[in-house]
SETOR-92230 format. One record per residue (C-alpha): residue number from 1; residue in three letters; x negated, y negated, z. Coordinates in pm, whole numbers. Example, Ala and Ser with C-alpha at 12.3 -4.5 7.8 and 13.67 -1.06 7.14 Angstrom:
2
1,ALA,-1230,450,780
2,SER,-1367,106,714
END
This chain:
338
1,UNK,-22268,-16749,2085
2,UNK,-22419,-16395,2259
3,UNK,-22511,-16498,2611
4,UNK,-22827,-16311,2596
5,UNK,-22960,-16551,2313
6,UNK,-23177,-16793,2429
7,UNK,-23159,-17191,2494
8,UNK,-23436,-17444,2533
9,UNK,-23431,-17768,2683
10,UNK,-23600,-18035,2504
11,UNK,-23713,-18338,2641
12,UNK,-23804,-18703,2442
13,UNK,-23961,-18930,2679
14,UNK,-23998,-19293,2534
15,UNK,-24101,-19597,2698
16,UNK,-23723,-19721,2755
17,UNK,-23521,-19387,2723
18,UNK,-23549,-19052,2860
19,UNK,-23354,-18813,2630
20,UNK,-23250,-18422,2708
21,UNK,-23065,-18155,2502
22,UNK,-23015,-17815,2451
23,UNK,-23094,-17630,2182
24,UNK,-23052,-17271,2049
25,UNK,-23294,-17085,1846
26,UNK,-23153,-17228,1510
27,UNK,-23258,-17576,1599
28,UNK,-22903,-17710,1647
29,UNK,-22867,-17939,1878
30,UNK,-22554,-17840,2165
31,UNK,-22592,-18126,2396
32,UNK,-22758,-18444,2456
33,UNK,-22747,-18695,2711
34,UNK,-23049,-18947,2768
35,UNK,-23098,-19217,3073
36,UNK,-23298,-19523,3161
37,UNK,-23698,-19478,3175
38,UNK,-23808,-19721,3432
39,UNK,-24164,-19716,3225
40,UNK,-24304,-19965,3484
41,UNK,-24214,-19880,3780
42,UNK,-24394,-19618,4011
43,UNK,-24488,-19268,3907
44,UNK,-24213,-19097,4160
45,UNK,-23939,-19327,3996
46,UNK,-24023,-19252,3628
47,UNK,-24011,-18860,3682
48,UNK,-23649,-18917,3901
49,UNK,-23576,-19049,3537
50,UNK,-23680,-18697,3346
51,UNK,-23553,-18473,3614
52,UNK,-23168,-18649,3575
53,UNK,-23186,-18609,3212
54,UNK,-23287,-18223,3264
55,UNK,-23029,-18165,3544
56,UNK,-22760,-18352,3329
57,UNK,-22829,-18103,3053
58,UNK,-22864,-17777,3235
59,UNK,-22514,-17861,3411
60,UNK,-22372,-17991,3082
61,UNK,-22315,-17589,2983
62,UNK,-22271,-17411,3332
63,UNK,-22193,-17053,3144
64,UNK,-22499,-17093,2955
65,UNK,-22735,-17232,3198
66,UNK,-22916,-16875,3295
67,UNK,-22978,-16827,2892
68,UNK,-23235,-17176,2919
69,UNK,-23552,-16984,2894
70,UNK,-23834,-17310,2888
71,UNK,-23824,-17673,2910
72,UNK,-24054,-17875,2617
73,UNK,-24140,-18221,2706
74,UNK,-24206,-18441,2377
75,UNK,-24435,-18765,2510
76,UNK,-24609,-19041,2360
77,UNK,-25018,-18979,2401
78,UNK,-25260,-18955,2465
79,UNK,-25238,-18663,2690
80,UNK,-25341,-18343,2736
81,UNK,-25126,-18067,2621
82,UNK,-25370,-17750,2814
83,UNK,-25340,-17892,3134
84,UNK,-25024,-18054,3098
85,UNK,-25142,-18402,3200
86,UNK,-25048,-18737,3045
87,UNK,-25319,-18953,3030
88,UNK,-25246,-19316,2989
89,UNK,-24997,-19365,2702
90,UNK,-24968,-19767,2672
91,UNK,-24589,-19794,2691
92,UNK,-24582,-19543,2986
93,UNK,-24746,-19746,3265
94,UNK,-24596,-19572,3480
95,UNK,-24828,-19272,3447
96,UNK,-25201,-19263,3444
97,UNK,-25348,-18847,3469
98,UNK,-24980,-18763,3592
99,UNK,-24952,-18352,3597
100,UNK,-24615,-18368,3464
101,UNK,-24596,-17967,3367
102,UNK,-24694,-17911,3706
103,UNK,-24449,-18141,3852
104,UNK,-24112,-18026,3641
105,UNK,-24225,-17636,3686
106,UNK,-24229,-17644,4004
107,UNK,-23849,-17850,4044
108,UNK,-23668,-17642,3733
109,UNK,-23873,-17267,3826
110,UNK,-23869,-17277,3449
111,UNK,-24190,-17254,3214
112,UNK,-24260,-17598,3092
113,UNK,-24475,-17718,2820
114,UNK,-24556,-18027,2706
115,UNK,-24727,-18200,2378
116,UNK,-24747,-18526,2184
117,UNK,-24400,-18671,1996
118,UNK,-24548,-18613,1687
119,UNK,-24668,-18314,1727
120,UNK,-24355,-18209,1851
121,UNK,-24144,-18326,1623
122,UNK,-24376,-18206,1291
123,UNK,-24315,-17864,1449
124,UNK,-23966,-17845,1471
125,UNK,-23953,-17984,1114
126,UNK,-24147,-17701,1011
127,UNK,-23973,-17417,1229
128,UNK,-23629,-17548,1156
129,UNK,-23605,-17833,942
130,UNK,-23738,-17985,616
131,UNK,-24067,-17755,608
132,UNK,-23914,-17413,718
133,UNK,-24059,-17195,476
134,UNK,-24324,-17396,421
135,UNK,-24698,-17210,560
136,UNK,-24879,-17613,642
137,UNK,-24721,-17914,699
138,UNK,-24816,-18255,724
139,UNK,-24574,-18432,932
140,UNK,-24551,-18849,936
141,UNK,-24331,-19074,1173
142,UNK,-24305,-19428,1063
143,UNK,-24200,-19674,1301
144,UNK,-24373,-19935,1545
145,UNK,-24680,-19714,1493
146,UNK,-24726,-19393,1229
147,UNK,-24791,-19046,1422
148,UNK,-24843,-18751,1242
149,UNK,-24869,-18386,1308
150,UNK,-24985,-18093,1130
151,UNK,-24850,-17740,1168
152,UNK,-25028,-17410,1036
153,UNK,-24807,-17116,1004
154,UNK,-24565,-17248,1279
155,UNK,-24829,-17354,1479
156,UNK,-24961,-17688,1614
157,UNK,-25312,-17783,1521
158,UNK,-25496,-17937,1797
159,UNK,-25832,-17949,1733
160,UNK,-26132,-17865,1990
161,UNK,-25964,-18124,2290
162,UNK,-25628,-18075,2163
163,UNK,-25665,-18455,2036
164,UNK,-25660,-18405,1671
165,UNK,-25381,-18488,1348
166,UNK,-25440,-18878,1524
167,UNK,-25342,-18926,1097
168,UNK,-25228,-19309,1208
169,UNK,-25575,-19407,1280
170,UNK,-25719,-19275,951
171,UNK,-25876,-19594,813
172,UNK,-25846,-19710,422
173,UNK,-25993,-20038,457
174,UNK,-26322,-20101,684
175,UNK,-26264,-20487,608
176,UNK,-25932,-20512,717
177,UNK,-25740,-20599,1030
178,UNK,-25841,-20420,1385
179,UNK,-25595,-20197,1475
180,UNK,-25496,-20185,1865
181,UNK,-25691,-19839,1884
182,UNK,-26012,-20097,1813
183,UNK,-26090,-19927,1514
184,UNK,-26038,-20127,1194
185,UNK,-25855,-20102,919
186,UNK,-25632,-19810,1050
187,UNK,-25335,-19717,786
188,UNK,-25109,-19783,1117
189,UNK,-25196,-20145,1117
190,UNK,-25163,-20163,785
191,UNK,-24812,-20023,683
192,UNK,-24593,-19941,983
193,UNK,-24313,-20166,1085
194,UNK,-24494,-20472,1220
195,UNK,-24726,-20471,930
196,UNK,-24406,-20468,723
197,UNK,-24305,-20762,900
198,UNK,-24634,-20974,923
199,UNK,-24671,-20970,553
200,UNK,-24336,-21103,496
201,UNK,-24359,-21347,785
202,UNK,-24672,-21481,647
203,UNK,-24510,-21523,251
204,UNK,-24148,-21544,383
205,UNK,-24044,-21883,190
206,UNK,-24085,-21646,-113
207,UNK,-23793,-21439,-43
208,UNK,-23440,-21649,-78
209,UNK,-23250,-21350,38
210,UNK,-23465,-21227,334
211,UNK,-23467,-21605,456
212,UNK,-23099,-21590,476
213,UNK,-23106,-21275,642
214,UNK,-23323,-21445,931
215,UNK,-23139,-21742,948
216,UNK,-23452,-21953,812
217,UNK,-23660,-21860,1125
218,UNK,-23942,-21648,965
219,UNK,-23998,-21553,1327
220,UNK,-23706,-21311,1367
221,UNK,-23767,-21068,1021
222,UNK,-23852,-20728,1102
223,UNK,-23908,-20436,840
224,UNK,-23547,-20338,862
225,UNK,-23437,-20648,698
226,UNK,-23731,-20660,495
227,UNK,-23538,-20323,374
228,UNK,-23174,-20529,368
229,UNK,-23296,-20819,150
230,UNK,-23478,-20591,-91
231,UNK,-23144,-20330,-70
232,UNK,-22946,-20680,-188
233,UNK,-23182,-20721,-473
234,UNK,-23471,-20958,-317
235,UNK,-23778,-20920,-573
236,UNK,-24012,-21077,-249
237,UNK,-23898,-20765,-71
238,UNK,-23958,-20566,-324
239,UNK,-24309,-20643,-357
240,UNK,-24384,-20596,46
241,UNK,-24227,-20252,31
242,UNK,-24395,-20170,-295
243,UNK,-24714,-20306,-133
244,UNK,-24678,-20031,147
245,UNK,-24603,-19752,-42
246,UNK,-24933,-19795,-278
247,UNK,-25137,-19850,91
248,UNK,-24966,-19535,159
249,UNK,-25047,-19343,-104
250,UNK,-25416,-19422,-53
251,UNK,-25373,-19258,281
252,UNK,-25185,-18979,130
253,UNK,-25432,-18926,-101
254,UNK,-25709,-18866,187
255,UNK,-25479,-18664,346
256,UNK,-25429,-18380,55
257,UNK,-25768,-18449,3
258,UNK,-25886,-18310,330
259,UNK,-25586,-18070,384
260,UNK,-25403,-17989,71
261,UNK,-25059,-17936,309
262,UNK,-24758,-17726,126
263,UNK,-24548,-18003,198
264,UNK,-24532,-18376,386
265,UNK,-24246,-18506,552
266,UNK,-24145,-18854,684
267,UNK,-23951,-18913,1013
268,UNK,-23893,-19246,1214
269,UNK,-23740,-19516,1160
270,UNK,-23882,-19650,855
271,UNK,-23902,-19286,723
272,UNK,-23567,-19380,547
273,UNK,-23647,-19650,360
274,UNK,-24016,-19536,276
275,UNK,-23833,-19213,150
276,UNK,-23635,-19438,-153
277,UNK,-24049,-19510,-219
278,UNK,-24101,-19122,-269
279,UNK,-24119,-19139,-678
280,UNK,-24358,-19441,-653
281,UNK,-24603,-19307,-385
282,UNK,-24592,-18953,-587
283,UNK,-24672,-19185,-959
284,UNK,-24963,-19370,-772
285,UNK,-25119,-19009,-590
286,UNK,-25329,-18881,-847
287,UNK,-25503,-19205,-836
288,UNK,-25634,-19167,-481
289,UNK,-25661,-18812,-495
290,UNK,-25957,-18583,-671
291,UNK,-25693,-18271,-636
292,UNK,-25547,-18256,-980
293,UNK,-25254,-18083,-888
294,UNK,-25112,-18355,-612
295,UNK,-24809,-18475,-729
296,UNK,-24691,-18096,-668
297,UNK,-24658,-18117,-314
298,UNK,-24328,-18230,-242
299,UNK,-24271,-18550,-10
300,UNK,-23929,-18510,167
301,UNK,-23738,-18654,455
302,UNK,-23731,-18501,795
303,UNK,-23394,-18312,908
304,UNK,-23396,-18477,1218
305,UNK,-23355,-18830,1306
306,UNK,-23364,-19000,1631
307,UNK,-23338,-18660,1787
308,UNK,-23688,-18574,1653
309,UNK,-23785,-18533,2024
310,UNK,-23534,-18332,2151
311,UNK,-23572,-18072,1871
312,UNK,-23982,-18142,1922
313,UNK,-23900,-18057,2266
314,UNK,-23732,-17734,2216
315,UNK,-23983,-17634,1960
316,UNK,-24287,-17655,2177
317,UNK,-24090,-17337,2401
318,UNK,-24127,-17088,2032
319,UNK,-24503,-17217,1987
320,UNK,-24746,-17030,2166
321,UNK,-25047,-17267,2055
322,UNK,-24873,-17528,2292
323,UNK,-24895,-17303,2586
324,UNK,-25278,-17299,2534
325,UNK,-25413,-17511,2210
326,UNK,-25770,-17435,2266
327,UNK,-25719,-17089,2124
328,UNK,-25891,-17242,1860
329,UNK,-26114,-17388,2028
330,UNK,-26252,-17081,2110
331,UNK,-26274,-16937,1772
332,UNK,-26492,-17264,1668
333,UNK,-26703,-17237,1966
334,UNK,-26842,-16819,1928
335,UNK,-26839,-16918,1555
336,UNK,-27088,-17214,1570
337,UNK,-27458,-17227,1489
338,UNK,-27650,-17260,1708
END
């Protein structure tokens, strides 16, 4: 590798891990290491946590450490990606208005920036992975929660507070269950993980197979082996996961609806499994769609996996909307009525 080409140092912080690599401008990942996030303890403690995973990294390549040109932190939100503040994510306790940029700037002397996981990750999927080439993207994570992200031209959309693409909380069903945002109805509550696993808790006895695989406690299932049991040919499984991908393609359906993207990808950890869906959510579009030409945009799987925030991380360093998202801001603001 030339010396003179630039590395960046991405950063995933989670509520139980702290993960750091290095990454070159091709999106490959050179090195990785990650440590314990002490999410509840105090505010000094959790950044010791994030400044071992960075100084791990930078020494993991000594010969290469003068080509890092930026660090990219990937966080949960909400936070504030201008002023480099995180807010009051609810597995970071830890933090609450914590000037994070601020802090790590000042300790690597290396320009930081810093912007929600999703949005992270959907732009390294578009610079680098499943949507290079690809002018809009609509970016999905399905796990314990569903975050999305959209990216314009290689460029994070943010909105006027840099709080927009909260896709998760887009509601399909004003009579259904509250969410834990308070809203109701949210497509989050309704077909991540733990909805996966509260519908077959609650209709468990059904499924011969998935009762095995939980030992007959209907207390233990989870959506992964809600995924097993249907894998070994449970038709009870079946009919949860089929039952998710049609409340999915509802969502979907608002979602090309209101931003007719070039392409969506799925990330997390239930983006696997949803993607052996793909066929059946593309079949049921067109009825929760008014764009007759919806099946064309192409659902795919995101290139990276649990690394999403390292390469997120690393991506924020090439996008100059993160270094100041209200760009657009003020473009809406001299362009309104008034």
């Amino acid at each position: 590798m030339p010396s003179q080409q630039p590395l960046y140092l991405g950063v995933d912080i989670g509520g139980t891990k702290v993960a750091a690599g290095l990454v070159d401008s091709r999106g490959n990942i050179l090195y990785k290491t990650r440590v314990l996030m002490p999410s509840r303890g105090s505010e000094t403690e959790a950044l010791s946590a994030v400044e071992q995973s960075i100084a791990a990294a930078l020494e993991s390549k000594p010969r290469l450490r003068k080509s890092v040109a930026a660090i990219g932190i990937s966080s949960p939100g909400p936070l504030d990606p201008r002023k480099g503040i995180i807010i009051n994510p609810p597995n970071l306790p830890c933090w609450r208005n914590f000037h994070i940029v601020k802090k790590l700037k000042a300790a690597a002397h290396l320009p930081v920036h810093l912007d929600n996981d999703a949005n992270a990750a959907g732009l390294a999927e578009a610079i680098w992975g499943a949507g290079k080439g690809y002018e809009s993207v609509f970016y999905a994570t399905l796990g314990t929660g569903i975050g999305t992200g959209i990216v314009f031209n290689r460029r994070i959309y943010h909105g006027r507070t840099g709080s927009a693409a909260e896709g998760g909380h887009v509601s399909i069903d004003y009579r259904g269950p509250q969410c834990a945002c308070g809203k109701i109805g949210c497509i989050e509550v309704l077909a991540a993980g733990p909805a996966v696993a509260k519908l077959a808790r609650a209709k468990i006895l059904r499924g011969e197979k998935l009762l095995s695989l939980v030992g007959g406690n209907p207390d233990s299932v989870t959506a992964e082996m809600v995924g097993a049991a249907w894998h070994a040919g449970d038709k009870f499984a079946a009919s949860i996961l089929e039952e998710t991908a049609n409340l999915l393609a509802i969502w979907l359906g608002n979602i090309v609806d209101l931003l007719e993207p070039d392409v969506i990808i799925f990330g997390g950890g239930m983006g696997a499994l949803i993607s052996e869906w793909f066929p059946h959510i593309h079949k049921q579009l067109p009825r929760w769609s008014i764009n007759s030409r919806c099946s064309e945009i192409p659902l795919v799987s995101a290139r990276y996996g649990e690394d999403s925030g390292i390469a997120g991380g690393a991506a924020l360093c090439l996008d100059v909307s993160a270094a100041n998202p209200r760009r657009s801001s003020s473009r809406s603001s001299r362009n309104k009525k008034h």
